[in-house]
N, C-alpha and C positions, 0 to 999 in steps of 0.2 A: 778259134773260139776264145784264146786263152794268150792272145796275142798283145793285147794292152796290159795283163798285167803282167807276162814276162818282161817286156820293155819299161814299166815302170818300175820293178824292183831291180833291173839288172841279175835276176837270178842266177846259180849253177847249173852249168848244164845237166846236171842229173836231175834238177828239178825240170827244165826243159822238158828233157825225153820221158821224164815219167808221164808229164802231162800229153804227150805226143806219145805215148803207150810204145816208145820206140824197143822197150826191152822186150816185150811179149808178140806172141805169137798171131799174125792179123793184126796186131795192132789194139788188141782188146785182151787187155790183162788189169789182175789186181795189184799191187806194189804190196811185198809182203815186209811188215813192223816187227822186230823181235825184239821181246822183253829179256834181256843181259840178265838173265836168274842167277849164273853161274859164269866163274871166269872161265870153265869148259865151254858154257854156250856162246860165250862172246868171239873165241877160238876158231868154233867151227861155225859162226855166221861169217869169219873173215876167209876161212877155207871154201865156202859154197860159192862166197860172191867171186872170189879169186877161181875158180871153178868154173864155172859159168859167165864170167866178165861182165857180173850185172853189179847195180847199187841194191844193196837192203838196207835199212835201215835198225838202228838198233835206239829201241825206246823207254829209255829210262825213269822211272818212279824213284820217286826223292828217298821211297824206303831202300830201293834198292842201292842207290848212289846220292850222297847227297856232299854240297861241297863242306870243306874242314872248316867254314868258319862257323858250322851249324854242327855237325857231327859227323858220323862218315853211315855209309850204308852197311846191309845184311850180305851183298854180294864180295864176298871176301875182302871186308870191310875197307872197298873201296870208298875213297872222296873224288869229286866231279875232278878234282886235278891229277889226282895219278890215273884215273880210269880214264882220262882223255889221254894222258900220254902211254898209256900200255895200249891202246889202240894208234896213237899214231906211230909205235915202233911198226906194226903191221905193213906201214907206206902202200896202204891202200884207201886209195880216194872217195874208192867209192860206200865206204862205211860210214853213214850217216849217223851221225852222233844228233840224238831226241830226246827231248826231256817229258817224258809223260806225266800229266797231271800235276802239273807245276801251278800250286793256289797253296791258301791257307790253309792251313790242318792237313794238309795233305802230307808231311813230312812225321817221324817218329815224337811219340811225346811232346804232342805241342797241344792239345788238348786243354792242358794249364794254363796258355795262352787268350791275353783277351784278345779281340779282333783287330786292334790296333798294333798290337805286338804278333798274332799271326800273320798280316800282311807284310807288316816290314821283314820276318823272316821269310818267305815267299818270294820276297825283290832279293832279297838278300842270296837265294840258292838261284833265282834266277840269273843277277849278275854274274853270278859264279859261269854260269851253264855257257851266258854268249861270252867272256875271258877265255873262257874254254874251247869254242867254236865248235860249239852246239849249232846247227843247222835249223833246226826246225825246235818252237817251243810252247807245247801244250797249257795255254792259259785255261784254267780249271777253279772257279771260287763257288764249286756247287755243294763244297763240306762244312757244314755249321760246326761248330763247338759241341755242341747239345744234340745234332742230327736229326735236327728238325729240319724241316724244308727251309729253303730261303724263297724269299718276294721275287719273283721274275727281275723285279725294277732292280734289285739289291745285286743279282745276279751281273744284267749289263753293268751296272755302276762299276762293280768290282774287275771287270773283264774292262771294260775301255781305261781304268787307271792302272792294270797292270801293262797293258798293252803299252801305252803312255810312257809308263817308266821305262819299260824295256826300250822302246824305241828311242827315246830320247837315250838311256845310254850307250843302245848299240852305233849311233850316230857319233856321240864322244870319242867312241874308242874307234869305230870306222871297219865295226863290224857287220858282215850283212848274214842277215838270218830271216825264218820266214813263222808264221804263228799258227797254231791249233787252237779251233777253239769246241766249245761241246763235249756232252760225257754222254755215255751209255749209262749211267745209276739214273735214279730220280729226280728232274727239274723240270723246267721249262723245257728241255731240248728232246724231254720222251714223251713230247705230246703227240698232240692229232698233227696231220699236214697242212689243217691251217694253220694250226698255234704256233707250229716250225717255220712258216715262210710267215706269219706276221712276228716272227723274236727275229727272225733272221734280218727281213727290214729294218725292225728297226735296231738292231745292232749296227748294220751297214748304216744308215744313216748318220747314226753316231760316231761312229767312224771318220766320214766322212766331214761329219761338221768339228771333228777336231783334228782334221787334217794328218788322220794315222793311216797306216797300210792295212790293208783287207787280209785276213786269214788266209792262210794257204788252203789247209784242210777243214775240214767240219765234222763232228762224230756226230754223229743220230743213234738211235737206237732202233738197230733192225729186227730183233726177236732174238737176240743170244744172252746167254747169261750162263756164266761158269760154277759150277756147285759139284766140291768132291771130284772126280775123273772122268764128268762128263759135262755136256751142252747139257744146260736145262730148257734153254731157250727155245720159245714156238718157232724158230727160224729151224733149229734142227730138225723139223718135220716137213716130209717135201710135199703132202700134202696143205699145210699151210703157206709154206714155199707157194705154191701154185698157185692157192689162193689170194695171195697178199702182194704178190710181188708188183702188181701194179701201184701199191704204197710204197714200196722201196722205189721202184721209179718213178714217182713222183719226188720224192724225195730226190730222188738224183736230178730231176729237173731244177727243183727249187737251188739246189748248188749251180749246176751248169748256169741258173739267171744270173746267177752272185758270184761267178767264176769263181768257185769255191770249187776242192776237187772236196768224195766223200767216202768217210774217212769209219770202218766197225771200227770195235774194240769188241774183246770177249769171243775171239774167232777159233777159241781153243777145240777140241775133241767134234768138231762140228762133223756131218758124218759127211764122205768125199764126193758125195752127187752135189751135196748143198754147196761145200767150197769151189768144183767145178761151174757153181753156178754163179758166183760171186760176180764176176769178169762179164759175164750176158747182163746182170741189175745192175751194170756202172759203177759197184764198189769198187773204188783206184785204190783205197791204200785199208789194209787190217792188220791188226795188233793180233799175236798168240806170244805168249809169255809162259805162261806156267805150264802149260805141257809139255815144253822142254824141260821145264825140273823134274819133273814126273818121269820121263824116259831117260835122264840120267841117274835119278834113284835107281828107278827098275833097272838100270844096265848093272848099276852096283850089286845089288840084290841078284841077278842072275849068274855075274860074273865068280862070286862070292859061295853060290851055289853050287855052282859048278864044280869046282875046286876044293870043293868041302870045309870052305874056310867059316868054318858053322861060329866061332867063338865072334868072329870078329862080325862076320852079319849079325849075330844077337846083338852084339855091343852099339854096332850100326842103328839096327831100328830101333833099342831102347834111348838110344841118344835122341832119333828125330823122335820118337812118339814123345817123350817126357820135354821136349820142345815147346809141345799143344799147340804152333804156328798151323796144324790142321783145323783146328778149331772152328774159325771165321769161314769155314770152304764146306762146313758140314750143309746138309739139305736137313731141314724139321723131322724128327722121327728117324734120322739116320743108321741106315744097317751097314754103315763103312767096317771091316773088319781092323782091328788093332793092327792088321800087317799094311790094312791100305794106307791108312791113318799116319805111319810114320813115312810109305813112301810118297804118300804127299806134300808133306812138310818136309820131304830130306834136303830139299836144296835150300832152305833155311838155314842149316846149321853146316851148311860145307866151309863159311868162314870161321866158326868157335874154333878155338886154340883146343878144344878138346876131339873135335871132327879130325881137325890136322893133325894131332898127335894117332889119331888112328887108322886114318888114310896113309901116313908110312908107312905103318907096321903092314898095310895092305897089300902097298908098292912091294915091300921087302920080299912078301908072302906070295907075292903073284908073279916077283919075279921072273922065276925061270919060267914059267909060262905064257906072261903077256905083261907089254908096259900098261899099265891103268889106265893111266891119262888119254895114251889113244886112244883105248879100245873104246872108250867114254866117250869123246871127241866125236870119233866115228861116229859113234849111234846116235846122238844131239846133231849132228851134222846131216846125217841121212833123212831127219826128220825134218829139218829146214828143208834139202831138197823134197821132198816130199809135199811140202805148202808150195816150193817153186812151181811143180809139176802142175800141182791143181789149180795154180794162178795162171797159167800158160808163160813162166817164163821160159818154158822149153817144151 
């Protein structure tokens, strides 16, 4: 099915086999996407793949990693250049470096920015991402300045000249990469099943009539959406599950016409009948990101517990709650408790200079009991296996 456009891009064999479902189980599995929250989580997605002898991919938000000629990211203020090389000391191949939601405004404080100055910085982290060899790149121009809707028209415009640039300098530099396109927020691409396979034609045609490569992935919007420590999304209900899933595969067909593979986002807290279900609706590739910062908070929090290291967990959660990076994750009329509140936000402030001055005194503190860092590793790690399991990579 997926045979012309492996031979036309020359693709990696990991992208091969993911299309050829060679890693999973019967040959029907989801490819699972990890959002890099924490340099613990980047760790133990390189421990699970080295584990298992599979590719995951790790998918990057410009907040989390963004390159040094723009600023640097939240994730232990890495930039796209040292965060590529702390994963290639790893010298594993099969760690897919992805740049999630890569468009205008999509980066820290750019807001200020007119549109002609958000896109050129947009090419500008993108450049960065394929120098870096970045694999796969999430073209994304569905965030206004203002967060108003954008014009469908205005939308492809801005996707076929991103595409455009990238390609044309990944060709310069004689780098091959592959493209994402679509979001799970509000556009075009969360419409009906017609409005999706009439954007998607005419995307591809556009495409086509300026002689650029077709998308790897595709995001739609399947029913998830992340609020506070749970799915909000009609998808996490398996009675609409059962109801609707004939629109998710229809949705999958409209991809398999356009040899698109297709692609959630927002796959976080979903409850484990729905993720086992993933793999049967033809979802090949999903994004969970912040519920692994959430089960590294909570490991912190537990471990800290335990040990009666009561000063320094006070000191812990008034750091992330006075963060408010919880803020943006509240639900309307929110009954989050002040202790949820800062362990959702805690893997926001694991890189402040003030987080680190406390996380030794921790190391020090927990010494003779346990190294941190594992014990963290471990449970961020357990949780990737954990989506492995539910995707059938084993």
């Amino acid at each position: 099915m997926y045979i012309v456009l492996l031979n036309q891009h020359s693709i990696s064999q990991f992208m091969i086999n993911i299309i050829k479902k060679k890693y999973f189980k019967n040959k029907r599995g989801t490819a699972l996407a990890i959002g890099p929250v924490s340099k613990n989580t980047i760790i133990a997605a390189n421990l699970a793949s080295k584990e298992k002898n599979v590719p995951l991919m790790l998918i990057s938000s410009r907040r989390q990693i963004e390159t040094k000629k723009i600023s640097k990211g939240y994730v232990d203020n890495l930039t796209t250049e040292n965060y590529s090389n702390f994963v290639k000391k790893f010298k594993n191949n099969r760690l897919i470096l992805c740049r999630d939601h890569g468009g205008p405004y999509q980066g820290s404080d750019e807001k200020k920015l007119n549109k002609k100055m958000a896109m050129k910085q947009a090419k500008t982290s993108l450049m960065a991402d394929i120098d870096n060899n970045f694999k796969v790149l999430h073209i994304d121009p569905s965030v206004s300045r203002d967060k108003k809707p954008i014009p469908k028209k205005k939308i492809i415009e801005d996707i076929i000249e991103l595409i455009d640039y990238c390609h044309q300098y990944g060709q310069q530099k004689k780098k091959k990469f592959f493209f994402e396109i679509g979001t799970e927020e509000p556009s075009p691409f969360t419409g009906s099943v017609d409005e999706l396979r009439d954007l998607i034609d005419e995307i591809m045609i556009k495409l086509d009539v300026n002689n650029l490569p077709k998308p790897l992935f595709c995001v739609f919007q399947t029913g998830t959406r992340v609020k506070e420590l749970m799915n909000v999304g009609k998808l996490n209900n398996l009675d609409y599950l059962e109801k609707n899933s004939i629109n998710i595969k229809k949705i999958s067909l409209i991809c398999k016409k356009n040899k698109l593979l297709f692609k959630q986002h927002n796959t976080d807290y979903l409850d484990h009948k729905v993720l086992r279900t993933l793999p049967k609706l033809d979802i090949d590739a999903a994004n969970v990101a912040p519920e692994f910062g959430y089960v590294e908070s909570l490991a912190i929090f537990n471990i800290l517990k335990k040990y009666n290291q009561n000063k320094l967990l006070e000191q812990f959660l008034e750091l992330s709650y006075n963060s408010k990076k919880w803020e943006k994750w509240l639900k309307k009329n929110s009954k989050l408790t002040d202790l949820e509140k800062s362990l959702l936000a805690g893997h926001y402030i694991f890189g402040t200079k003030n987080f680190k001055e406390l996380k030794n005194k921790m190391i020090n503190s927990l010494s003779k009991n346990i190294e941190l860092d594992e014990y963290l590793i471990h449970h961020v790690k357990e949780r990737i296996l954990y989506y492995m399991k539910c995707f059938n990579y084993y």
